[in-house]
Each structure stands twice: as C-alpha cells, then as structure tokens.
Steps between C-alpha positions, in 0.01 A plus 500: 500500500540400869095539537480268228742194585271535827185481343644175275630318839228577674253389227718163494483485876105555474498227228713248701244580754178457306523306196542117677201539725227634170656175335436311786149637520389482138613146462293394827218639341548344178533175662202559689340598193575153325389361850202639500438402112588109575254457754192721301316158427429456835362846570269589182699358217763556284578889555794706332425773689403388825866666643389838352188469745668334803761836454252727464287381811858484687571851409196693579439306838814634578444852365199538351338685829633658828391190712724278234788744515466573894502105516797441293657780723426300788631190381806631383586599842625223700661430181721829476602466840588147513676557161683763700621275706607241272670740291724679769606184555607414139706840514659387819593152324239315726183259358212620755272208466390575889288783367177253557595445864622899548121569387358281734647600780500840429122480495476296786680738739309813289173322610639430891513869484187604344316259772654625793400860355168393412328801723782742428468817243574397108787804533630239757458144350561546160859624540607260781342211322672571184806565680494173656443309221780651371771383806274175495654457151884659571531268794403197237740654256741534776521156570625358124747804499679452808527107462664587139736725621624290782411172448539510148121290485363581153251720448275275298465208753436743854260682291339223350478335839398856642204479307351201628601615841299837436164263386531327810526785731187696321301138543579478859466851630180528290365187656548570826619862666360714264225303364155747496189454712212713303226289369609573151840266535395174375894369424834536681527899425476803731268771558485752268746787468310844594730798569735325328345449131672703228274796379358447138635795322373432148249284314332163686842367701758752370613469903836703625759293388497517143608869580790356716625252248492751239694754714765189589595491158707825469592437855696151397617702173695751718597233762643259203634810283557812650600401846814369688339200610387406188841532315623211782237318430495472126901477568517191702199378274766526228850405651460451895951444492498860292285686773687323785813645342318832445441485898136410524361253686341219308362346813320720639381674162356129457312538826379858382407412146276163654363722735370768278347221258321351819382794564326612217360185476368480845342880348317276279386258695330811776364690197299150356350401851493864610382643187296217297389191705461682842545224685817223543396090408679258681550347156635793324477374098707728273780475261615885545826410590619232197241754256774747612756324277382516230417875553896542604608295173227700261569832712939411395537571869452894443192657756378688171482150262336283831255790498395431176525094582276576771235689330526247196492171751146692701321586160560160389333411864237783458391402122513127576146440627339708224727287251325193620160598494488676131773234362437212724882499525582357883634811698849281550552536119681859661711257730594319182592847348703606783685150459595561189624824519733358784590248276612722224688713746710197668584412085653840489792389302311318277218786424762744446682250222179459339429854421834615537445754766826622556667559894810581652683247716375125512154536381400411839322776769666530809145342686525176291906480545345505897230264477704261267852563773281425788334136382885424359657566840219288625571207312868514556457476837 
C-alpha cells in the first residue's frame, strides 16, 4: 500500500514535471507546421505536406548519423551548462540573465590561460585553462551576488549591465594584448590554442566537454537535492525571512548560489573556445547565455529536464541546415520554434486551463513566480 501511494505521487510529481513542456513542444511544432504551410507558394507551391518534410530533414540531420548526433551533442553543450546556471539560480529565487556575460568572460580568461600555456603539455593546459575559465566566470557571478546581498542592486539590471561590460572587455583585450601574430589572423582574434585544444573523443568535433557537461548534470542534482547547500539554497529561493529564522544566511547563500551559476557558465564559455572554435574573436557573436533561458524554463529548472532542453535546443541547431536545403525552410524557422515554445511556457496558466492539466498550488512553477517577481520588483521601483 505504502509502495503504491509512492508510485501515484511520484507519477503525479513526474507528470507535473513533464506534461507542460511536450505541450509546449507539440504546439510549437504545430504552429510551425501551419507556418511552414502559409508560406508554401513561395517555395514550390501550395504543399500540405511540406512540414512532414521540413520534420523529417530536421530529425535525421540531427540523428540520422553519428556526425548529426555527435553535432547535436556538441551544440547542446554550452546549452546544458549555461542552463545550469540559469537554473540554480531560479532555485535560489534569483533571474540569472548575466549568463551571456559569465560565458564570455569565462572564455576569455580560459583562453588567457591556454595562450600563456601555448608550449606547455595538454596534461597541463587543458586543466588550468578549464579551471580558469571557470573562476573567470565565479568572479563575474560574484560580482551580481555580492551587490544583491549588500546593496540590495537587483539582479536583473547588474547582470544585464554585466553583460555589455563582458562584450567590451573580450573586444578590447582581443584587440590589443592578446591579439595573435601568425599569418593566419586576418581579424582582431588570437593565435591559435595548441596544448590547450580539447581532445576530440568521438565522431568529427565530439571535443572534451560534452563529457564534462554531461557529468555536471548529476553533479548540480546532488548539489540542489541531496546536499546541505542545496537545501539553503532552494530555501531562501523559497522564503529568504523562513531560512533567516531557520538560522541560515540569505546573504551570503546569495553570493554562493550567483557564484556557482557564474561558474558553470564561465565552464561553458572555456569548453566552446577551448573545445569548438579554438581560438577567441574580439567580437565574440553568440546567444548561449539568453538560449540558456529558455533551456532553464523548458528544462522546469531541474539539471535532468535542462538536459533534455539542451539536447532538444542542439538537434534543432544540428538538423537546421539539412532542413533548409531538402525543405528550403530558412534554418531560423528553429529560432521561430524555440520562440514559441517559450511562449507557451510563459502562458503557463493559460495552457494548463486549456487542457486542464491539473497542479498543486497556483498553477505557476516556482522559475516563472521568479522571473515574473523579479520584472514586478523592477517596476515598482
């Protein structure tokens, strides 16, 4: 009997979990579909099934061979870790939107590293490069954490303004100090990385860090669940005054829990330039750390769902370019889906009235009560 009340709440749990996001998905891709149907006359005509084709051509350039599936690997993996970092900070009642700037700098100082160990061994440069970009991106984290619990600045604006602080700071230290000599640098950018360049462990560019992103997932799961730190922060995430009382330290658990997400973002920014590009640009373009979201939202803030975010969000990446070329559906048509499914998951209330998808509480997860507390403090101000 007890076994089976704790199969039902766990199924409920699981379903609480679950269910939202595969509505969110399915009605992105049926509103892609219809997309995709509108605008057939200007491909090849009129064409019912032209979303059947465009999913198809999505699916098996994401899977249909090791290269596709190594890919999507690969581009899921910046993803995961940024989504790591935006999703410890939902748990700890805090709206990471710095992530972007964390990854910058994280691969800035990862590639100051991997340059001034540029004639060292690979047992050598690997590890302290990674390790840098990893403090690069705590001591960015840092920052946002330690102005919030002493200041009481918001989150959202020093991160925001972090960000652009971050571009800066790549442009200008890519421009000048570190900016390479070899005959092969035609554009602010430095040399390339040689002890310091990820091994390839699988496929074309199946490089290191996917291994190390996939091996941070249980590592967040015991630090959010199954740890003493990760009961504080979840705790203050939920009622700062009720872990005050309970004689924690809000403060400085705010510090810790901004720190970690830095961090792991700054991990993702060293395993990209370490790993994939091999090199830094002065003009670093990515949108890793706003991607990362999305991949929190999707993931419902849990390291197991922004797993599966991640891997969904880098097939979608992966599949896009064989989409367009059997379709002749742009590539951004998988921006548009990722969008949408954003869309659908910010109208949680409403998608859960709809089809009646039942919840405990408010109806409301605990990463959209954060996201919609922080922009309400904002304006109140």
């Amino acid at each position: 009997m007890i076994a089976r009340s704790w199969r039902r709440m766990w199924l409920r749990r699981l379903q609480a979990l679950v269910l939202l996001p595969a509505i969110s998905i399915l009605l992105a891709l049926v509103i892609g579909a219809i997309l995709m149907i509108l605008s057939s006359p200007l491909i090849s005509g009129f064409d019912l099934l032209l979303p059947l084709t465009a999913y198809r051509a999505l699916a098996i350039g994401a899977f249909g061979s090791v290269n596709g599936l190594v890919g999507s690997l690969v581009n899921a993996t910046p993803l995961l870790l940024a989504g790591l970092a935006v999703g410890i900070g939902f748990k700890g009642g805090l709206f990471n939107i710095g992530a972007q700037g964390q990854f910058l700098v994280g691969a800035l100082t990862a590639t100051i590293a991997a340059i001034a160990l540029n004639a060292a061994s690979p047992l050598v440069a690997i590890p302290v490069s990674l390790v840098a970009g990893m403090v690069g991106g705590l001591a960015w984290g840092f920052i946002p954490g330690f102005l919030k619990a002493f200041t009481g600045a918001h989150e959202v604006v020093t991160t925001i303004m972090l960000n652009f602080v971050a571009i800066y700071l790549v442009s200008w230290v890519i421009s000048a100090p570190l900016r390479g000599t070899g005959p092969e640098v035609t554009f602010a950018r430095t040399d390339a990385f040689v002890a310091a360049q990820l091994p390839i462990l699988i496929g074309r560019n199946g490089h290191l860090a996917v291994l190390i992103a996939a091996v941070m997932v249980p590592i967040a799961w015991w630090l959010l669940y199954r740890s003493t730190t990760g009961f504080e922060i979840r705790t203050v995430g939920a009622n700062p005054d009720a872990a005050r009382n309970a004689g924690m330290h809000p403060r400085w658990i705010t510090i810790l829990t901004m720190s970690i997400c830095g961090l792991l973002a700054g991990l993702a920014g060293a395993g990209e330039v370490l790993g994939e590009v091999g090199y830094m640009p002065a003009s670093y373009g990515t949108t890793v750390g706003f991607d990362a979201i999305a991949v929190a939202l999707l993931g419902r803030a849990h390291p197991v769902g922004i797993l599966f975010a991640a891997l969904l969000f880098g097939a979608m990446q992966q599949g896009a370019g064989l989409m367009q070329s059997q379709a002749e559906i742009p590539a951004q048509m998988v921006n548009v889906l990722q969008a949408v499914i954003l869309f659908f998951l910010a109208a949680e209330i409403i998608v859960r009235r709809v089809f009646r998808v039942r919840t405990a509480g408010t109806g409301v997860s605990d990463e959209l009560k954060t996201v919609a507390q922080s922009y309400g403090d904002q304006a109140s101000r």
